[in-house]
PDB file with SEQRES, HELIX, SHEET and CRYST1 records, atoms N, CA, C and O in Angstrom:
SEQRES   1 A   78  UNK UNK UNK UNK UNK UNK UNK UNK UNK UNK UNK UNK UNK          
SEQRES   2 A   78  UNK UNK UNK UNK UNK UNK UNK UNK UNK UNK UNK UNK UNK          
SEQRES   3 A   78  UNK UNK UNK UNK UNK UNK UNK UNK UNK UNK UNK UNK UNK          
SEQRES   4 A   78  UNK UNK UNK UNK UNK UNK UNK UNK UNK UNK UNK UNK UNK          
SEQRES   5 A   78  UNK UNK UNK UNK UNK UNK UNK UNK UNK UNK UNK UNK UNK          
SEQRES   6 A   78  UNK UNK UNK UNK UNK UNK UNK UNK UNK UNK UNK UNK UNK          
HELIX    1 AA1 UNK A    3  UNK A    6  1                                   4    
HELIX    2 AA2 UNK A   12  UNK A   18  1                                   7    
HELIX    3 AA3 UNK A   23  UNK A   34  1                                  12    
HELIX    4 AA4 UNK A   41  UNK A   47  1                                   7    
HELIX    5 AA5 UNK A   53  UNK A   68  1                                  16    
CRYST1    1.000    1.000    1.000  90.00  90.00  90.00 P 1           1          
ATOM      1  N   UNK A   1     -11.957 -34.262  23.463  1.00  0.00           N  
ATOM      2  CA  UNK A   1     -10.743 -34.355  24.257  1.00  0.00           C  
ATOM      3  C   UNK A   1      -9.736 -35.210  23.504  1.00  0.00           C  
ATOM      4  O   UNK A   1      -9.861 -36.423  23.334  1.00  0.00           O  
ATOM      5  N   UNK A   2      -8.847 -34.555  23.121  1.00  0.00           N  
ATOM      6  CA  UNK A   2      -7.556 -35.426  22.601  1.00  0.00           C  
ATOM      7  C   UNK A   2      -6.921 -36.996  23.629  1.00  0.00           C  
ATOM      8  O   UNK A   2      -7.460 -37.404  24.658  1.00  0.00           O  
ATOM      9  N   UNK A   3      -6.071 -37.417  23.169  1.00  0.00           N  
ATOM     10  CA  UNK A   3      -5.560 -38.412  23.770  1.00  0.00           C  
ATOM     11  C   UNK A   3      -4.299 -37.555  24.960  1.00  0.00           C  
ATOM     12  O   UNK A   3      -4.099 -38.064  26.063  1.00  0.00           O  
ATOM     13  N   UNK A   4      -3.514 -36.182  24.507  1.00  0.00           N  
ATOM     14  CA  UNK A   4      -2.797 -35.953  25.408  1.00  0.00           C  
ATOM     15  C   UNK A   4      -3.756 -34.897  26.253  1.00  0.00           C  
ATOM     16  O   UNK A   4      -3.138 -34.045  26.892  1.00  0.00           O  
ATOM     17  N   UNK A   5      -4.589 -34.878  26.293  1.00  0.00           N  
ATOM     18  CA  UNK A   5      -5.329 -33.688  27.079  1.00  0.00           C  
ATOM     19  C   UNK A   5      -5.897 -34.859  28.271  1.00  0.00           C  
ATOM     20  O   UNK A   5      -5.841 -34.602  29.473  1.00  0.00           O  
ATOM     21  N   UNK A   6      -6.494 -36.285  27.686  1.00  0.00           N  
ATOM     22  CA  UNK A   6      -6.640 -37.269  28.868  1.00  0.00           C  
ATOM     23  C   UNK A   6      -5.363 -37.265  29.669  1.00  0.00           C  
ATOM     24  O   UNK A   6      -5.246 -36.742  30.777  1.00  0.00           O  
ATOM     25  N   UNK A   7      -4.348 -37.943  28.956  1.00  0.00           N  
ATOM     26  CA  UNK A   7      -3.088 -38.204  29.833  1.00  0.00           C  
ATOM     27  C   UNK A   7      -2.874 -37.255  30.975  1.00  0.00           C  
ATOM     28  O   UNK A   7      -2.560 -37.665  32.093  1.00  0.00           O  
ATOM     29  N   UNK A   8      -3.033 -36.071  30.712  1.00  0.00           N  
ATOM     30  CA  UNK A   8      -2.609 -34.846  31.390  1.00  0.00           C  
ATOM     31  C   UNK A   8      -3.471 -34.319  32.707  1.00  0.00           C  
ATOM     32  O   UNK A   8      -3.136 -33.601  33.649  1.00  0.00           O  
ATOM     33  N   UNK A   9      -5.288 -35.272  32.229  1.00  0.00           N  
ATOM     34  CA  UNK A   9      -6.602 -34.762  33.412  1.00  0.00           C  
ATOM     35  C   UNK A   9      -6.106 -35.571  34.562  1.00  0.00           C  
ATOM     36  O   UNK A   9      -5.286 -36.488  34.519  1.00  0.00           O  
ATOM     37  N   UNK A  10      -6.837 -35.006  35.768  1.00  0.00           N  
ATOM     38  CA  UNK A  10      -6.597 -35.721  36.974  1.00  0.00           C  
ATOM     39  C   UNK A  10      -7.347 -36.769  37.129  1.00  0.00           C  
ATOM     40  O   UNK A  10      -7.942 -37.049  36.088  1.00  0.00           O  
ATOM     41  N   UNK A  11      -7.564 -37.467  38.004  1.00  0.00           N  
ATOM     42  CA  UNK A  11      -8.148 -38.643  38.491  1.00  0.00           C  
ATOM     43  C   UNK A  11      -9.747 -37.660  38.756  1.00  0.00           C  
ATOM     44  O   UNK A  11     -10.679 -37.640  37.952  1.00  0.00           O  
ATOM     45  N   UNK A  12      -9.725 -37.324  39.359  1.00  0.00           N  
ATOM     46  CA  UNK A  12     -11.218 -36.491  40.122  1.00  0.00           C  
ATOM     47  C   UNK A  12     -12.075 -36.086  38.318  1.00  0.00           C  
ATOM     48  O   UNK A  12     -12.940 -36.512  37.552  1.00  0.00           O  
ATOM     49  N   UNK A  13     -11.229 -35.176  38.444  1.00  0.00           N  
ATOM     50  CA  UNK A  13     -11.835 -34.769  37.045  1.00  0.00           C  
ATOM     51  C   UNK A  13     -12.646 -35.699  35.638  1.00  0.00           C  
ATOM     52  O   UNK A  13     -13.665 -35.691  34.948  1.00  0.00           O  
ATOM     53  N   UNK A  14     -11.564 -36.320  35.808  1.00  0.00           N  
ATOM     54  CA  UNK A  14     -12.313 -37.699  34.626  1.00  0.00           C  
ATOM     55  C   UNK A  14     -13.123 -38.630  35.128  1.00  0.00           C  
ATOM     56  O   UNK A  14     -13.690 -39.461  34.418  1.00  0.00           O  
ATOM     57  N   UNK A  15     -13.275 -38.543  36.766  1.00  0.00           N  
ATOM     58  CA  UNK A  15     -14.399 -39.377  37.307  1.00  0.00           C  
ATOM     59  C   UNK A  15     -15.431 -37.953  37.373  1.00  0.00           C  
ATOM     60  O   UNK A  15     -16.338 -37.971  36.541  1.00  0.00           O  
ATOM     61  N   UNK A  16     -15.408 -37.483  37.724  1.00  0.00           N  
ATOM     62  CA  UNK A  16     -16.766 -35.866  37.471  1.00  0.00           C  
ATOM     63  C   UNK A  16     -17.182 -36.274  35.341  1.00  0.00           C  
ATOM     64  O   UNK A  16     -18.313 -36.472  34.897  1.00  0.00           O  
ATOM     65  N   UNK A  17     -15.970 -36.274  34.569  1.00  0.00           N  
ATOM     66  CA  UNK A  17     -16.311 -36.325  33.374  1.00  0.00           C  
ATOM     67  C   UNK A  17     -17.470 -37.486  32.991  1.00  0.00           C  
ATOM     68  O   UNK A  17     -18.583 -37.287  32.504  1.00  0.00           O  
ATOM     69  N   UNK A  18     -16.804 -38.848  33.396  1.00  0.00           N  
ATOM     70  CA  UNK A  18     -17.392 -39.794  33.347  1.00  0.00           C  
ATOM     71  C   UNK A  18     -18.580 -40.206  33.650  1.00  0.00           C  
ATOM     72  O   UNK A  18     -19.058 -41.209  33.119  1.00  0.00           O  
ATOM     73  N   UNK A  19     -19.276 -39.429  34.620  1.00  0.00           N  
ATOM     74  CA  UNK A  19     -20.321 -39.287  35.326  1.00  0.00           C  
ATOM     75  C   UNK A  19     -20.089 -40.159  36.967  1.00  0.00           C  
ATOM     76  O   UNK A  19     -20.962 -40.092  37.832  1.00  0.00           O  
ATOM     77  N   UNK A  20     -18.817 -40.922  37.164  1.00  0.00           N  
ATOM     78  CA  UNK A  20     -18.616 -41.524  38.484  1.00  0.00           C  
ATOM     79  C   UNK A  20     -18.923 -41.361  39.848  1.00  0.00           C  
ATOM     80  O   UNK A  20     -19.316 -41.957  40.851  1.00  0.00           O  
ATOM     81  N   UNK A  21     -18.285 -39.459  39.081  1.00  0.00           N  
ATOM     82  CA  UNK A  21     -17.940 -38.955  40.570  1.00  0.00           C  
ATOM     83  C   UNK A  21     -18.632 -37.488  40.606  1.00  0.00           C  
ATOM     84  O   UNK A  21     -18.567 -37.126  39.431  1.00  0.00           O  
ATOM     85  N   UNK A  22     -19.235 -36.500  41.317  1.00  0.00           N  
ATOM     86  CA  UNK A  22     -19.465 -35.250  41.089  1.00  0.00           C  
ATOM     87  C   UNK A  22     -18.353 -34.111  42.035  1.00  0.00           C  
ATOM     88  O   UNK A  22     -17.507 -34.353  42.896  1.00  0.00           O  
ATOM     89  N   UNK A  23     -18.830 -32.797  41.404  1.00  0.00           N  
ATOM     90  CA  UNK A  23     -17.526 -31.732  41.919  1.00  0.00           C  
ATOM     91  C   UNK A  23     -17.158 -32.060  43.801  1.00  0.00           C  
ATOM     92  O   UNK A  23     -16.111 -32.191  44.435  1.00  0.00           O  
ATOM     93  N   UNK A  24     -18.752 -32.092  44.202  1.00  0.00           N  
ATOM     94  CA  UNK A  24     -18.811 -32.016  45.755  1.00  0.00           C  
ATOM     95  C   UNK A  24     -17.784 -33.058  46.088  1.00  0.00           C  
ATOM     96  O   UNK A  24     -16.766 -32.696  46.678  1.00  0.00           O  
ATOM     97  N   UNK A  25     -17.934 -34.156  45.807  1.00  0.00           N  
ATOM     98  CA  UNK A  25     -17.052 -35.410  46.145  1.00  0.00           C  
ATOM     99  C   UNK A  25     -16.045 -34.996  46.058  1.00  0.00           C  
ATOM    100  O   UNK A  25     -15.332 -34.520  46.941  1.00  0.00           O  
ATOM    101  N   UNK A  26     -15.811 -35.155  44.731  1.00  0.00           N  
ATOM    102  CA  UNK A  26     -14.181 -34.630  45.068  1.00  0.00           C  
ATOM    103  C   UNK A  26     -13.766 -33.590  45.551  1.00  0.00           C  
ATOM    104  O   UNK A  26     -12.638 -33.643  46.043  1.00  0.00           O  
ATOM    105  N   UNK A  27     -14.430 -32.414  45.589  1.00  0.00           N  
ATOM    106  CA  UNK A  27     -14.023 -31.310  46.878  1.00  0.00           C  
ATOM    107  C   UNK A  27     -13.419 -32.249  48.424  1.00  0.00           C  
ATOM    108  O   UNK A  27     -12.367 -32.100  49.044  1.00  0.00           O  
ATOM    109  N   UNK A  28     -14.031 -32.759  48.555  1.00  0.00           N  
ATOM    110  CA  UNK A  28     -14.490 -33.850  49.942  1.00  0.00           C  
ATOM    111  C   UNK A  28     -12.913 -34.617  50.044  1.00  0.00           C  
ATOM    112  O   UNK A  28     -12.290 -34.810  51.087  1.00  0.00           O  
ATOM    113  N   UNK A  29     -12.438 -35.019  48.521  1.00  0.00           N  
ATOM    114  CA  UNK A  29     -11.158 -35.895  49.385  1.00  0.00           C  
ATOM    115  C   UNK A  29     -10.076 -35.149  48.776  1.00  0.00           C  
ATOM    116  O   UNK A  29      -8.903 -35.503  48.888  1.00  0.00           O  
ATOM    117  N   UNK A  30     -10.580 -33.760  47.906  1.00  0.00           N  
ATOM    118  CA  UNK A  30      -9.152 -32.995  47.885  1.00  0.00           C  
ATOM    119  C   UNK A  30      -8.864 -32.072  49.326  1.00  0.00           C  
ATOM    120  O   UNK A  30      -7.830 -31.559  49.756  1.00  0.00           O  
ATOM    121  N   UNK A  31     -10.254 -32.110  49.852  1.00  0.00           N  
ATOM    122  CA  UNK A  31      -9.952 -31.612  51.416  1.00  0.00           C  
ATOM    123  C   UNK A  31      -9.357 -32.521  52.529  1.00  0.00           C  
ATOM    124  O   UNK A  31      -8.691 -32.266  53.532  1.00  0.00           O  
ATOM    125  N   UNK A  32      -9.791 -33.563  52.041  1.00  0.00           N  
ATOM    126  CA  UNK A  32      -8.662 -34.625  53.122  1.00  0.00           C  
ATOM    127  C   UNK A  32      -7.412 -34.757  53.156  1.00  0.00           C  
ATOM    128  O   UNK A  32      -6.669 -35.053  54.092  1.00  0.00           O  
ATOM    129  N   UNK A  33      -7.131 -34.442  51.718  1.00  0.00           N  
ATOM    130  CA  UNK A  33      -5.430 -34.344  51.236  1.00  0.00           C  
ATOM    131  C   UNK A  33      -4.886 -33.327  51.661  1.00  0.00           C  
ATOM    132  O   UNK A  33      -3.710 -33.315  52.025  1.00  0.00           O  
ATOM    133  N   UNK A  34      -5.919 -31.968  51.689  1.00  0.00           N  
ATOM    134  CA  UNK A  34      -5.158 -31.380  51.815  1.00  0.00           C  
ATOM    135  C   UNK A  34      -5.060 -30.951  53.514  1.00  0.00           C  
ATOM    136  O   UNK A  34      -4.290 -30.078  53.913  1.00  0.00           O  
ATOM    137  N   UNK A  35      -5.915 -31.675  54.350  1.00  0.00           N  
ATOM    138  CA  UNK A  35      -5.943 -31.959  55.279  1.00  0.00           C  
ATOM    139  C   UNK A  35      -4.778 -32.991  56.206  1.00  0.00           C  
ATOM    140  O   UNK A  35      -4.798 -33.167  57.425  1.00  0.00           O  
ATOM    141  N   UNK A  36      -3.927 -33.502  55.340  1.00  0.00           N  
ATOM    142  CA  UNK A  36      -2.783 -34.402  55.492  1.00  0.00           C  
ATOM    143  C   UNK A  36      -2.903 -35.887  55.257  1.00  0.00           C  
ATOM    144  O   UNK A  36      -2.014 -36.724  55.410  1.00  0.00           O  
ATOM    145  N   UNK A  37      -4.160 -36.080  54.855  1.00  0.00           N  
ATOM    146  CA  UNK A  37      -4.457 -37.924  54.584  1.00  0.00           C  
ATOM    147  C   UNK A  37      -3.294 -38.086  53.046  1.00  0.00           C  
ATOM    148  O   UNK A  37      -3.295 -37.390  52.030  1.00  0.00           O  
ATOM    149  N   UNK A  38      -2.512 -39.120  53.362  1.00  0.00           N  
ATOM    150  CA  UNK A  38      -1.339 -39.285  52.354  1.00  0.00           C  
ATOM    151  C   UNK A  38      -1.491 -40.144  51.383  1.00  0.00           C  
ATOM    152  O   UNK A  38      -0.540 -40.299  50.616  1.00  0.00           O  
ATOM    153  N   UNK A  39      -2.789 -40.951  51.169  1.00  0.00           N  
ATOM    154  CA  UNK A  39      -3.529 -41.958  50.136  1.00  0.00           C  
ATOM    155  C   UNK A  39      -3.723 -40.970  49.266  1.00  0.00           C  
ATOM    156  O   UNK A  39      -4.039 -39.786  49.382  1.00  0.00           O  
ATOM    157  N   UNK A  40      -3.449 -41.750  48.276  1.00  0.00           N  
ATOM    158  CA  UNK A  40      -4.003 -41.649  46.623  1.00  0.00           C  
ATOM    159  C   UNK A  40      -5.421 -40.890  46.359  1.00  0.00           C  
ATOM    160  O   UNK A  40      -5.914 -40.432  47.390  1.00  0.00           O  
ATOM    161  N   UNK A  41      -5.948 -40.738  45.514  1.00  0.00           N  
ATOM    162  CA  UNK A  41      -7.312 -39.732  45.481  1.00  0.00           C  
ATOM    163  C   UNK A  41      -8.418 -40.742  45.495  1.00  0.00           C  
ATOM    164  O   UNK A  41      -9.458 -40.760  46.154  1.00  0.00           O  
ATOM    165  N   UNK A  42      -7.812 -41.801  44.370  1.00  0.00           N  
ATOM    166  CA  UNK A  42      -8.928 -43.028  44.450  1.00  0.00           C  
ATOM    167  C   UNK A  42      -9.096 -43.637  45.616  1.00  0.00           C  
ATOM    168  O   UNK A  42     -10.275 -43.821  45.919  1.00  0.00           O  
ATOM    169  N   UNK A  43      -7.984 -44.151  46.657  1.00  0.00           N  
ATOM    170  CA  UNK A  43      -8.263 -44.729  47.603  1.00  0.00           C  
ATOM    171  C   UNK A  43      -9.311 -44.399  48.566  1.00  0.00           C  
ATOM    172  O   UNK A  43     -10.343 -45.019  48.820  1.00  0.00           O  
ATOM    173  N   UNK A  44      -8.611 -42.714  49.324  1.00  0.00           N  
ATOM    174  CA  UNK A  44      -9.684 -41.912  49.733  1.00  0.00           C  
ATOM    175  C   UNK A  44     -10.771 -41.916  49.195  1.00  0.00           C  
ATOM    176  O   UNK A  44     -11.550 -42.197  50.106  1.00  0.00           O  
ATOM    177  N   UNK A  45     -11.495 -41.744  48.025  1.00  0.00           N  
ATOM    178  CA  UNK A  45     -12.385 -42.103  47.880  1.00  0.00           C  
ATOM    179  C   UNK A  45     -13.492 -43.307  47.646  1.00  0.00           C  
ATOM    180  O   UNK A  45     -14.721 -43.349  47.695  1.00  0.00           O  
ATOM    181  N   UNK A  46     -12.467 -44.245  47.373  1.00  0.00           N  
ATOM    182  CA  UNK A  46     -13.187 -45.651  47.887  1.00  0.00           C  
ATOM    183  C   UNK A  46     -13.155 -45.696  49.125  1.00  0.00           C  
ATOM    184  O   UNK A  46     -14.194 -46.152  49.602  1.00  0.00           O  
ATOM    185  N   UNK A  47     -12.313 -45.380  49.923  1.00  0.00           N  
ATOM    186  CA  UNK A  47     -12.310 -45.622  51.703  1.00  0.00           C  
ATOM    187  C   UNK A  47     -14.300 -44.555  52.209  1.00  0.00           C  
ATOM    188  O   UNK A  47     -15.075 -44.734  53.149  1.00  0.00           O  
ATOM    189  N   UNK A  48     -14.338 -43.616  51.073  1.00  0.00           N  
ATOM    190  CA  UNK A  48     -15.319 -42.597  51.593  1.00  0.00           C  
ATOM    191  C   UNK A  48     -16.513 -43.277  51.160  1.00  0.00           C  
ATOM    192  O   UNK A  48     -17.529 -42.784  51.651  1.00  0.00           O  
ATOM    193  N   UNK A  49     -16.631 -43.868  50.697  1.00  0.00           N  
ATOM    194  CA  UNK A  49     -17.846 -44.695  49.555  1.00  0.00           C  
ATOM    195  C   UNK A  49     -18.484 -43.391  48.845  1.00  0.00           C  
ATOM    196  O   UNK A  49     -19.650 -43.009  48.946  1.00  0.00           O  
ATOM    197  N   UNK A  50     -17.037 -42.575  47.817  1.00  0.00           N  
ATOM    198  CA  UNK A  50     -17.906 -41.788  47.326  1.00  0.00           C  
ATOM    199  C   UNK A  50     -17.735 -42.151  45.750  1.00  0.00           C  
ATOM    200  O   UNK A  50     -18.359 -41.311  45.101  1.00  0.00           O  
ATOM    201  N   UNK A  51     -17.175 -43.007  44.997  1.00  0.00           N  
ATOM    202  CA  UNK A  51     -17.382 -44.095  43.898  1.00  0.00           C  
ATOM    203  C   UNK A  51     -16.684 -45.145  44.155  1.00  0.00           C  
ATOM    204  O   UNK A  51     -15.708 -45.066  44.901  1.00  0.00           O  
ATOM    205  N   UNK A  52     -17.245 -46.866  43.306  1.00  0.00           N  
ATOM    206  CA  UNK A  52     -17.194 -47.908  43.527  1.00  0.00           C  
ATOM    207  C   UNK A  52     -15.364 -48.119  43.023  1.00  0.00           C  
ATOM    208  O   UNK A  52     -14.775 -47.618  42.065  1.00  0.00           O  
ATOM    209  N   UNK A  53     -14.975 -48.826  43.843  1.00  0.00           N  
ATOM    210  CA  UNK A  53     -13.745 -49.354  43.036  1.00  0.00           C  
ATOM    211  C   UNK A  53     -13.507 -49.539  41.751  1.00  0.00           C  
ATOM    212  O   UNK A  53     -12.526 -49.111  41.142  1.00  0.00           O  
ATOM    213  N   UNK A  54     -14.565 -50.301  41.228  1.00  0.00           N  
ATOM    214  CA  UNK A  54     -14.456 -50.440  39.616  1.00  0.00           C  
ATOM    215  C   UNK A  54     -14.493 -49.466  38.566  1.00  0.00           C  
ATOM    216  O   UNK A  54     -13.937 -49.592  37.475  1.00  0.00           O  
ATOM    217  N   UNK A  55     -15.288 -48.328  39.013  1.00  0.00           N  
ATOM    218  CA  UNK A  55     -15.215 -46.778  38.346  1.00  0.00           C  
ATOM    219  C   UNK A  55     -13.818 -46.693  38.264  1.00  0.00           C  
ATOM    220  O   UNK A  55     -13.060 -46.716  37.294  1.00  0.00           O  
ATOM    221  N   UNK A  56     -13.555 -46.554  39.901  1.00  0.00           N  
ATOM    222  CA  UNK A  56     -11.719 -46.165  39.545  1.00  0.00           C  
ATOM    223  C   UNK A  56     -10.854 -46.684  38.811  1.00  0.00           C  
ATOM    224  O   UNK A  56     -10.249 -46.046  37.950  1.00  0.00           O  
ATOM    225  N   UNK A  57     -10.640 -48.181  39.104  1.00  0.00           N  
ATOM    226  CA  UNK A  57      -9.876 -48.909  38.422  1.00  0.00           C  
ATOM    227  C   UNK A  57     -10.597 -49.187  36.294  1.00  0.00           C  
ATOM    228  O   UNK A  57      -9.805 -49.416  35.380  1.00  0.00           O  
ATOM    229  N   UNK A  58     -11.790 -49.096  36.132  1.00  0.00           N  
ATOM    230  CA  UNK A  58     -11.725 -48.987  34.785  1.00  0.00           C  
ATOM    231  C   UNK A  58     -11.362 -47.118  34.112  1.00  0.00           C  
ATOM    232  O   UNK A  58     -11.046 -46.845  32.954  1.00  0.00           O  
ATOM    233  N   UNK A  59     -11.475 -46.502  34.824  1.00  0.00           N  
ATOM    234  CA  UNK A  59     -11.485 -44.743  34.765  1.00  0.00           C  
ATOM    235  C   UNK A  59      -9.226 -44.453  34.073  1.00  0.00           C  
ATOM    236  O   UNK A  59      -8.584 -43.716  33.325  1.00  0.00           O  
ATOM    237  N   UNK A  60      -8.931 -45.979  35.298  1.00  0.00           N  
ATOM    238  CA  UNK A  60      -6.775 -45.480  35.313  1.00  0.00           C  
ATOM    239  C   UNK A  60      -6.497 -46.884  33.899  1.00  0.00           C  
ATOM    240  O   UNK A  60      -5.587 -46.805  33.073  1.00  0.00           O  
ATOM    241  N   UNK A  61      -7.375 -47.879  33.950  1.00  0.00           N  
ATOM    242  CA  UNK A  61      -7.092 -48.932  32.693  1.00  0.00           C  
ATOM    243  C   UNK A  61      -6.856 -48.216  32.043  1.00  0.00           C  
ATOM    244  O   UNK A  61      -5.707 -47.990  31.663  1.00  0.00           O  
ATOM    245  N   UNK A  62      -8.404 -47.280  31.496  1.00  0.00           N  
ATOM    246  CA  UNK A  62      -8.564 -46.568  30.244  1.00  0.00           C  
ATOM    247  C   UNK A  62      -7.611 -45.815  29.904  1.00  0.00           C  
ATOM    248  O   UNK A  62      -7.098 -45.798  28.785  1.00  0.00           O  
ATOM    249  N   UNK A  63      -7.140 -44.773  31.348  1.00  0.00           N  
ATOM    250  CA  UNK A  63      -5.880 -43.549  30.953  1.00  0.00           C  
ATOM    251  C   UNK A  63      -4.459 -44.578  30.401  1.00  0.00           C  
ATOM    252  O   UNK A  63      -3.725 -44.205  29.487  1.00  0.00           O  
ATOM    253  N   UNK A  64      -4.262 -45.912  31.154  1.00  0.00           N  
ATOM    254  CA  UNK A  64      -3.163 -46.783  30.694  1.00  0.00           C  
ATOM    255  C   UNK A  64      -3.274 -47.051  29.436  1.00  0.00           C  
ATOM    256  O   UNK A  64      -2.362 -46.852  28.633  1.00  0.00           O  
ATOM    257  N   UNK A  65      -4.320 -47.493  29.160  1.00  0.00           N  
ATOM    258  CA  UNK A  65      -4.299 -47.843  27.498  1.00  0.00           C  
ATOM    259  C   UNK A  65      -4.130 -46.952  26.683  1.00  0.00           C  
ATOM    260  O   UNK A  65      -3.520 -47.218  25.648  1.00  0.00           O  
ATOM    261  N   UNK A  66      -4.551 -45.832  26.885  1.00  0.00           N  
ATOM    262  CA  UNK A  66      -4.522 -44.789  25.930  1.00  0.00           C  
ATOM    263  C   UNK A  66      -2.909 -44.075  26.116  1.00  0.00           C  
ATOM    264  O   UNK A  66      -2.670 -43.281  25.206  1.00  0.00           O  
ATOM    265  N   UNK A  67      -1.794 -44.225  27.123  1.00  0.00           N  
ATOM    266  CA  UNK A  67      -0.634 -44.059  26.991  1.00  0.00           C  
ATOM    267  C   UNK A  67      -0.133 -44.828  26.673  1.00  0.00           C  
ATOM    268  O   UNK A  67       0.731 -44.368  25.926  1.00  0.00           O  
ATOM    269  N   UNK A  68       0.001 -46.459  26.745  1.00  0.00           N  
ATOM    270  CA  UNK A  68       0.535 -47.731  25.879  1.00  0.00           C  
ATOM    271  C   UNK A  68       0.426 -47.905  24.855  1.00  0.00           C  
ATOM    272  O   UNK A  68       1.270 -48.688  24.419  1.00  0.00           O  
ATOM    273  N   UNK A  69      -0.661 -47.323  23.739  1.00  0.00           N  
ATOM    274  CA  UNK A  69      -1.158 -48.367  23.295  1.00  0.00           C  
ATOM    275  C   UNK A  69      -0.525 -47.440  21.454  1.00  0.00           C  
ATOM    276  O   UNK A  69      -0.683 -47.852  20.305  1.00  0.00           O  
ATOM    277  N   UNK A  70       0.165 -46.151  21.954  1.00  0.00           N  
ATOM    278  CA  UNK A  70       0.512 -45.995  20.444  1.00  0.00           C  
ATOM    279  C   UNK A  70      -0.645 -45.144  19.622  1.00  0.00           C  
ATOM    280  O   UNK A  70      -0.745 -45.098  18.396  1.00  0.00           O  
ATOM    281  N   UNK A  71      -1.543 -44.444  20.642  1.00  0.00           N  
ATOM    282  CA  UNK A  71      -2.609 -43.658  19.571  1.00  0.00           C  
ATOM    283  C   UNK A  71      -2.661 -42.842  19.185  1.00  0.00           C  
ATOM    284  O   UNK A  71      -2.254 -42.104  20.082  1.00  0.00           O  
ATOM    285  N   UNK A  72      -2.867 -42.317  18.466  1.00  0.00           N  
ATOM    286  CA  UNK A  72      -2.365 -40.860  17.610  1.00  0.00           C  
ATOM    287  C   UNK A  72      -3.198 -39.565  18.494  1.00  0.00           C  
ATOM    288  O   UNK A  72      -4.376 -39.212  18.547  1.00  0.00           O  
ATOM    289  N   UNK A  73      -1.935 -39.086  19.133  1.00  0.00           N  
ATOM    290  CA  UNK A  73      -2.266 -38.088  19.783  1.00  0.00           C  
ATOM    291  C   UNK A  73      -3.261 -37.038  19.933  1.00  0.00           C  
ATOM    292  O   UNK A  73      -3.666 -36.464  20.944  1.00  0.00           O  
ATOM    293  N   UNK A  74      -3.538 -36.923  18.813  1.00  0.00           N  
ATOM    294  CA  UNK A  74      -4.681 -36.200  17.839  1.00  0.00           C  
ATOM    295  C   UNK A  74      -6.085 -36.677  18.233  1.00  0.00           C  
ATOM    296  O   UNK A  74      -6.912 -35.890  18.694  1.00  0.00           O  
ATOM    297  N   UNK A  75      -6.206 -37.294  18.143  1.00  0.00           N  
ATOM    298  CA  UNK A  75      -7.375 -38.446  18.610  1.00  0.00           C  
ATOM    299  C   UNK A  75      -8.381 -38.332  19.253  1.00  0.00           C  
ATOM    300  O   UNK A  75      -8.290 -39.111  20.201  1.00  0.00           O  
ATOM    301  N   UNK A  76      -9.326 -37.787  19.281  1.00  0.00           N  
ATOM    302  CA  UNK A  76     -10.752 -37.514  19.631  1.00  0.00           C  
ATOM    303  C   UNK A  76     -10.880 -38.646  20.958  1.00  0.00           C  
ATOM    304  O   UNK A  76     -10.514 -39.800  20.733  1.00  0.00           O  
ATOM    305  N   UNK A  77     -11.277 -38.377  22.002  1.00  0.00           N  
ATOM    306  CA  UNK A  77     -11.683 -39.372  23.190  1.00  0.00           C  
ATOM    307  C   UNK A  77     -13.231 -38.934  23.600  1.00  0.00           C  
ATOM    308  O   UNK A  77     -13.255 -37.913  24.286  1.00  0.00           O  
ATOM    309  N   UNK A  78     -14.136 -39.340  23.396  1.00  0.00           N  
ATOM    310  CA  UNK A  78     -15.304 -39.331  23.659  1.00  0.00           C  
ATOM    311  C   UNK A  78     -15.860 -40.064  25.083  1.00  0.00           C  
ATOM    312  O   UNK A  78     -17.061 -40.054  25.354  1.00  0.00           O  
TER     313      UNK A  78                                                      
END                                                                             
């Protein structure tokens, strides 16, 4: 995965990638959304206890750093 192919994944997705989160889950709070709950994807899913806060918040660091930080687009993300 390149550095702009991260920038570009969703939140759900890179927690399924990561191993955080699986498809079912996030089925679960893209149905709440789309059910009318107006929170964020992470929230809903910390509100669901379906991954820990810290998944989330190190999962959006990582996507931050990798748009701040100047890396060559090109860039292999493992």
């Amino acid at each position: 995965m390149t550095i702009e192919e991260l920038l570009r994944e969703k939140i759900g997705d890179g927690l399924v990638r990561n191993g955080s989160m699986n498809r079912i889950s996030v089925r679960q709070v893209l149905i709440n959304q789309a059910c009318g709950d107006k929170r964020c994807f992470g929230e809903i899913a910390s509100a669901l206890k379906l991954v820990a806060d810290e998944e989330i918040n190190l999962y959006m660091n990582f996507k931050y750093a990798a748009q701040c930080s100047g890396f060559n687009k090109e860039r292999i993300v493992t």
